[in-house]
N, C-alpha and C positions, 0 to 999 in steps of 0.2 A: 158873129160867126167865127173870126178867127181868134175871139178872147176863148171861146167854147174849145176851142182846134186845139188850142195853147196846150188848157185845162183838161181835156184830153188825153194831150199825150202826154204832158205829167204826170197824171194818173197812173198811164200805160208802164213808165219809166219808173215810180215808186211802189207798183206791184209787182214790176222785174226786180227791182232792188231788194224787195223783201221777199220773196222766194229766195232767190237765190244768197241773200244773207242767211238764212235760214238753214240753205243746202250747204253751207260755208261753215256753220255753226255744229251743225252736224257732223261735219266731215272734221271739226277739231275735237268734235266730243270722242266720235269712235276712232281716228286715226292718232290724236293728239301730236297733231302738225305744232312746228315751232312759228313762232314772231313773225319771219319772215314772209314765210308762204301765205300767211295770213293777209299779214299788210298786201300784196301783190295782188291777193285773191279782193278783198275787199276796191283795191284801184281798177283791178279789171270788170268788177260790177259795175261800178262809177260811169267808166267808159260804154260798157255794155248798155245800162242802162238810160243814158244820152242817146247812145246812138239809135235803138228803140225809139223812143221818145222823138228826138229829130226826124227818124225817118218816118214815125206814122205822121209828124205835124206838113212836112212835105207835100205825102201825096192827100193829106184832106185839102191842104191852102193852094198849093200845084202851082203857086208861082212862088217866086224869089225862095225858091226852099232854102237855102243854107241859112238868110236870114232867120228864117222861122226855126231851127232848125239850131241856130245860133240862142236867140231868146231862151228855147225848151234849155238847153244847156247853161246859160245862165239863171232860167228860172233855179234849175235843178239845185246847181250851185247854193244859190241865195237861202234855199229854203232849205238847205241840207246844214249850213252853215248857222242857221238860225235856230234853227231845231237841236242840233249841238251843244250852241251856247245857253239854251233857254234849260233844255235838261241836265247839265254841268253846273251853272249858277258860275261860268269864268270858261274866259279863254284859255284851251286846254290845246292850243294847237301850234305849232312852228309854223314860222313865216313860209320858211320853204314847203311845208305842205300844205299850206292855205296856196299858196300861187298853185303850186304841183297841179291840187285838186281842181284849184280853179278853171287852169288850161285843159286838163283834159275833162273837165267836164263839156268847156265849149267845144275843144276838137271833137268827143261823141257828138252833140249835138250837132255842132257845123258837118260834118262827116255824113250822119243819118241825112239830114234833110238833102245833104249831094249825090245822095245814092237813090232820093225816093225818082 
């Protein structure tokens, strides 16, 4: 039950992810936003979509949510990081935004599951 819960709100979190990349991609094609807004906009998916993710794994599991809620954000992490490096063929990333990413992915995560 709660590997399914997990795998769930993963799901829930990498189809928020990919919408709203999408609405992101868009929004550079027709407004051609610079660098920055970009990077900003793609961190506040990150979080968004943790914290999605955290809060639906909450209320399916309804106890220890942060922990659950914590995992979904490290899932998120791991497998975003690995998917990166697998379609790159090299680490393409600074330290500082490997931690960056890392934390706020758990804080969505930790976050969502505190709020379910």
């Amino acid at each position: 039950m709660k590997v399914k819960a997990i795998l769930r709100s993963l799901f829930l979190a990498y189809l928020l992810s990919g919408v709203c990349l999408l609405l992101l991609a868009l929004l550079v094609f027709k407004l051609d936003i610079g660098k920055g807004p970009v990077t900003v906009g793609i961190l506040v998916i990150y979080v968004l979509s943790c914290l999605a993710g955290g809060f639906l794994a909450g209320k399916i599991l309804r106890q220890d949510k942060y922990r659950w809620g914590f995992l979904v954000g490290l899932c998120y992490f791991v497998l975003l990081a690995a998917v990166s490096f697998a379609v790159q063929r090299k680490w393409d990333m600074s330290f500082q935004h490997l931690v960056t990413t890392f934390f706020m992915c758990l804080g969505g995560g930790t976050l969502g599951g505190m709020l379910s």
